[in-house]
N, C-alpha and C positions, 0 to 999 in steps of 0.2 A: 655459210650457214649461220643463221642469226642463233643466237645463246642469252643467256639473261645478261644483264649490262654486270650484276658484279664479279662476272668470271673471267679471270686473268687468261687469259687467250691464246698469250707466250708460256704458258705451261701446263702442259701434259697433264700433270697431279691434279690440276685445279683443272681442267676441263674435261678429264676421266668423273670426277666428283662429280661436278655437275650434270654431267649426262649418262652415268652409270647408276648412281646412289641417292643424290639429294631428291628429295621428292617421291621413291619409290617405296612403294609399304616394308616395314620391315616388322615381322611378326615373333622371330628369333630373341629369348627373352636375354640373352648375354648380349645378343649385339644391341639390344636395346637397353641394357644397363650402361654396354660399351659408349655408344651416343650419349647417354644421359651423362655420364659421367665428363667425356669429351666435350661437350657444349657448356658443362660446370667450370671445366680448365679457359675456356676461352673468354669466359667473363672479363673484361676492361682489353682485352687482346681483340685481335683478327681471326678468323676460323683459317685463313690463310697457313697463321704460325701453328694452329693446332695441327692442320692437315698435313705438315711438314715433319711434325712428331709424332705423327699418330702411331706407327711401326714402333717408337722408341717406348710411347706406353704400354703398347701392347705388350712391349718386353718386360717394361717395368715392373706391371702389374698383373702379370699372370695373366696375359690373354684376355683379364677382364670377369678374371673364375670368381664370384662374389665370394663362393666356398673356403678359394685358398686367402683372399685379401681380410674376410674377418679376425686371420688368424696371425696377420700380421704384428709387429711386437714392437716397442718402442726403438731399438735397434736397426729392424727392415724401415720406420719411418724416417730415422735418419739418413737412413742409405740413401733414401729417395729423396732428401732433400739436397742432397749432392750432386744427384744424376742429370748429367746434360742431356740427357733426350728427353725429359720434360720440363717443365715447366715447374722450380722449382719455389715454390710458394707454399708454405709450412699448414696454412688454412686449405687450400685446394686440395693439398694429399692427404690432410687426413681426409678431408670431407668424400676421400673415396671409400677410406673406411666406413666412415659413416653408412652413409648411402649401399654398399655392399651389408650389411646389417639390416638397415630400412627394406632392402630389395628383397632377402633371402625372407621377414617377416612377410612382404605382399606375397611370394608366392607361396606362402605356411595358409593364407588368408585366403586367396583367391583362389582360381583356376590355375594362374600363372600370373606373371609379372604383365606379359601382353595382353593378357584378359584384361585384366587392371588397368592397363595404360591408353588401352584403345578404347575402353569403355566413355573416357572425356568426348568420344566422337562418335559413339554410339556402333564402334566397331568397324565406320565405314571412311574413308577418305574421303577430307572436302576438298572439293574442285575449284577455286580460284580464278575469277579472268582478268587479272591485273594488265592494263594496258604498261603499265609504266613501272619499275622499282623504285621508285617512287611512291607508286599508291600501294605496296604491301604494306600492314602495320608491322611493327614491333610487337605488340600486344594483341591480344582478342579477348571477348567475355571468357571464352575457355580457356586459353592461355592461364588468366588469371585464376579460374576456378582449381586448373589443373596444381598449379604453382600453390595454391594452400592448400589442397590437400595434399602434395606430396612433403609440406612441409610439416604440417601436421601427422605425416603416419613417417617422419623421422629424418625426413631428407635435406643434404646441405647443397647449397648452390644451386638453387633453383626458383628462382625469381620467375616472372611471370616473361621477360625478353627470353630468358635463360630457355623456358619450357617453349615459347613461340618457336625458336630455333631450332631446336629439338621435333619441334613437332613439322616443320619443315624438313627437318634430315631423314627422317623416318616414317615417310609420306601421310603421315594424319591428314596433313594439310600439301595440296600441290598449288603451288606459287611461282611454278614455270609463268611470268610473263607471255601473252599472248603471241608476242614476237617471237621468242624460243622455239625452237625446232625439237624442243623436249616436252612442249603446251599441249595437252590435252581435252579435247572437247567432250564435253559430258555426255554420256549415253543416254537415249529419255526409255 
Protein backbone atom coordinates (compact mmCIF):
# COMPACT_ATOMS: atom_id res chain seq x y z
CA UNK A 1 0.00 0.00 0.00
CA UNK A 2 1.64 3.00 -1.33
CA UNK A 3 1.56 6.18 1.51
CA UNK A 4 3.02 9.63 0.99
CA UNK A 5 7.03 9.40 0.88
CA UNK A 6 7.22 11.37 4.23
CA UNK A 7 5.55 8.86 6.44
CA UNK A 8 7.94 6.75 8.56
CA UNK A 9 6.43 3.31 7.64
CA UNK A 10 8.29 1.49 10.72
CA UNK A 11 5.88 3.05 12.91
CA UNK A 12 2.43 2.78 13.72
CA UNK A 13 2.00 6.52 15.34
CA UNK A 14 3.25 7.92 12.21
CA UNK A 15 1.22 5.82 9.75
CA UNK A 16 -2.17 5.90 11.98
CA UNK A 17 -1.47 9.90 11.47
CA UNK A 18 -1.20 9.72 8.20
CA UNK A 19 -4.05 7.66 7.24
CA UNK A 20 -6.37 8.55 10.07
CA UNK A 21 -6.03 12.51 10.70
CA UNK A 22 -3.64 14.36 8.18
CA UNK A 23 -5.68 15.71 5.53
CA UNK A 24 -9.22 14.97 7.00
CA UNK A 25 -11.61 18.07 7.71
CA UNK A 26 -11.46 18.87 11.13
CA UNK A 27 -14.34 21.42 12.14
CA UNK A 28 -14.03 20.82 16.20
CA UNK A 29 -12.95 24.37 17.44
CA UNK A 30 -10.48 22.81 20.47
CA UNK A 31 -9.08 20.39 18.20
CA UNK A 32 -8.41 23.05 15.97
CA UNK A 33 -6.73 25.38 18.44
CA UNK A 34 -5.13 21.85 19.58
CA UNK A 35 -3.43 21.67 15.87
CA UNK A 36 -2.79 25.19 15.59
CA UNK A 37 -1.08 25.22 18.65
CA UNK A 38 0.89 21.89 17.81
CA UNK A 39 2.06 22.96 14.47
CA UNK A 40 3.46 26.27 16.51
CA UNK A 41 5.66 23.76 18.89
CA UNK A 42 6.96 22.12 15.81
CA UNK A 43 8.46 25.25 14.24
CA UNK A 44 12.51 24.47 13.44
CA UNK A 45 11.65 20.61 14.76
CA UNK A 46 9.97 17.42 12.97
CA UNK A 47 6.09 16.89 13.36
CA UNK A 48 7.67 13.41 13.87
CA UNK A 49 8.96 14.90 17.56
CA UNK A 50 5.63 16.64 17.99
CA UNK A 51 3.58 13.59 17.17
CA UNK A 52 5.49 11.67 19.88
CA UNK A 53 4.39 14.32 22.53
CA UNK A 54 1.45 15.07 21.52
CA UNK A 55 -0.52 12.80 24.63
CA UNK A 56 2.17 14.78 26.99
CA UNK A 57 0.71 18.15 25.76
CA UNK A 58 -2.42 17.19 25.98
CA UNK A 59 -1.64 16.62 29.59
CA UNK A 60 0.20 19.56 29.79
CA UNK A 61 -2.24 21.93 28.81
CA UNK A 62 -5.47 20.96 29.84
CA UNK A 63 -6.58 19.05 26.76
CA UNK A 64 -6.09 22.24 24.88
CA UNK A 65 -9.28 24.06 27.05
CA UNK A 66 -8.31 27.78 25.84
CA UNK A 67 -10.61 28.44 28.93
CA UNK A 68 -8.41 26.88 31.56
CA UNK A 69 -4.77 27.90 29.67
CA UNK A 70 -5.68 31.91 29.88
CA UNK A 71 -5.79 31.49 33.44
CA UNK A 72 -2.67 30.08 33.65
CA UNK A 73 -0.12 32.03 36.14
CA UNK A 74 3.52 32.76 36.00
CA UNK A 75 4.13 29.79 38.29
CA UNK A 76 1.86 26.91 35.86
CA UNK A 77 4.55 28.62 32.99
CA UNK A 78 7.41 27.50 34.79
CA UNK A 79 6.18 24.31 35.50
CA UNK A 80 5.89 23.84 31.96
CA UNK A 81 9.07 24.84 31.33
CA UNK A 82 10.34 21.98 33.10
CA UNK A 83 8.13 19.38 31.76
CA UNK A 84 9.64 16.61 29.63
CA UNK A 85 6.69 15.75 27.55
CA UNK A 86 7.08 18.90 25.79
CA UNK A 87 8.99 20.74 24.24
CA UNK A 88 10.39 23.07 26.47
CA UNK A 89 11.08 26.45 24.99
CA UNK A 90 10.03 29.42 27.08
CA UNK A 91 8.72 31.41 23.69
CA UNK A 92 6.55 28.31 22.45
CA UNK A 93 4.64 28.06 25.91
CA UNK A 94 3.88 31.07 26.41
CA UNK A 95 2.73 31.70 22.87
CA UNK A 96 -0.01 29.01 23.93
CA UNK A 97 -1.10 31.45 26.23
CA UNK A 98 -1.08 33.67 23.79
CA UNK A 99 -2.96 32.25 21.13
CA UNK A 100 -5.71 30.57 23.82
CA UNK A 101 -6.53 34.60 24.38
CA UNK A 102 -6.43 35.24 20.51
CA UNK A 103 -8.64 32.14 20.08
CA UNK A 104 -11.25 32.53 22.90
CA UNK A 105 -11.57 36.52 21.26
CA UNK A 106 -12.28 34.94 17.32
CA UNK A 107 -14.86 32.97 18.85
CA UNK A 108 -16.45 36.28 21.06
CA UNK A 109 -16.14 37.52 17.09
CA UNK A 110 -17.36 35.12 15.01
CA UNK A 111 -19.67 32.13 14.65
CA UNK A 112 -16.79 30.02 16.14
CA UNK A 113 -13.11 29.64 15.89
CA UNK A 114 -13.84 27.12 12.68
CA UNK A 115 -16.08 29.60 11.15
CA UNK A 116 -13.10 31.81 11.18
CA UNK A 117 -10.61 29.52 10.23
CA UNK A 118 -12.23 27.74 7.42
CA UNK A 119 -13.49 30.84 5.88
CA UNK A 120 -9.48 31.30 4.33
CA UNK A 121 -10.97 28.29 2.07
CA UNK A 122 -14.19 29.62 1.69
CA UNK A 123 -15.45 26.79 3.94
CA UNK A 124 -14.59 24.12 1.52
CA UNK A 125 -11.43 21.56 1.25
CA UNK A 126 -8.99 22.05 -1.52
CA UNK A 127 -8.26 19.12 -3.43
CA UNK A 128 -4.52 18.85 -4.46
CA UNK A 129 -3.02 16.31 -7.25
CA UNK A 130 0.52 16.39 -6.33
CA UNK A 131 2.46 13.70 -8.31
CA UNK A 132 5.37 14.09 -6.19
CA UNK A 133 6.21 15.66 -2.27
CA UNK A 134 8.28 17.25 -3.83
CA UNK A 135 5.86 19.46 -5.73
CA UNK A 136 3.62 20.35 -2.47
CA UNK A 137 4.54 24.01 -1.42
CA UNK A 138 5.45 25.06 1.80
CA UNK A 139 3.44 28.20 1.36
CA UNK A 140 0.39 29.29 -0.65
CA UNK A 141 -1.35 32.83 -1.41
CA UNK A 142 -3.63 31.67 1.48
CA UNK A 143 -1.30 30.21 3.56
CA UNK A 144 0.15 33.64 3.62
CA UNK A 145 -3.14 35.56 3.77
CA UNK A 146 -4.15 33.20 6.58
CA UNK A 147 -0.77 33.76 8.67
CA UNK A 148 -1.47 37.77 8.87
CA UNK A 149 -4.46 37.73 9.72
CA UNK A 150 -4.09 35.56 12.46
CA UNK A 151 -1.16 37.48 13.40
CA UNK A 152 -2.97 40.49 13.36
CA UNK A 153 -6.08 39.48 15.54
CA UNK A 154 -3.19 38.29 18.11
CA UNK A 155 -1.65 35.02 17.39
CA UNK A 156 1.98 33.76 18.07
CA UNK A 157 3.70 31.05 15.95
CA UNK A 158 2.25 31.25 13.00
CA UNK A 159 3.99 32.02 10.04
CA UNK A 160 2.82 31.39 6.81
CA UNK A 161 4.81 27.31 6.64
CA UNK A 162 3.46 27.25 10.32
CA UNK A 163 -0.34 27.86 8.81
CA UNK A 164 0.41 25.74 5.33
CA UNK A 165 0.86 22.76 7.95
CA UNK A 166 -1.76 23.28 9.85
CA UNK A 167 -3.88 23.67 7.05
CA UNK A 168 -2.65 20.22 5.76
CA UNK A 169 -3.41 18.67 9.31
CA UNK A 170 -6.94 19.78 9.32
CA UNK A 171 -7.82 19.04 5.92
CA UNK A 172 -8.38 22.82 4.32
CA UNK A 173 -6.12 21.52 2.03
CA UNK A 174 -5.64 17.61 0.94
CA UNK A 175 -2.06 16.83 -0.17
CA UNK A 176 -2.44 13.18 -0.14
CA UNK A 177 0.13 12.64 -3.28
CA UNK A 178 -1.56 10.89 -6.00
CA UNK A 179 0.35 7.75 -5.34
CA UNK A 180 -1.26 7.51 -1.55
CA UNK A 181 -3.81 5.07 -0.94
CA UNK A 182 -5.20 8.00 1.15
CA UNK A 183 -5.56 10.54 -2.60
CA UNK A 184 -8.71 11.56 -3.29
CA UNK A 185 -10.20 12.29 -6.65
CA UNK A 186 -12.40 15.36 -6.84
CA UNK A 187 -16.21 14.93 -7.38
CA UNK A 188 -17.41 17.19 -10.42
Amino acid sequence: MNRCAWVKLNEPLYVDYHDNEWGVPVYDDQQLFEMLCLEGAQAGLSWWTILQKREGYRQAFDQFDASEIVLYTEDKLAELKEDARIVRNKLKIASVVTNAQAFLRIQEKHESFSHYIWSFVDHKPILNHWSTIADVPVTTPISDKMSKQLKKDGFKFVGSTICYSFMQAVGMVKDHTVDCCCYEVAED
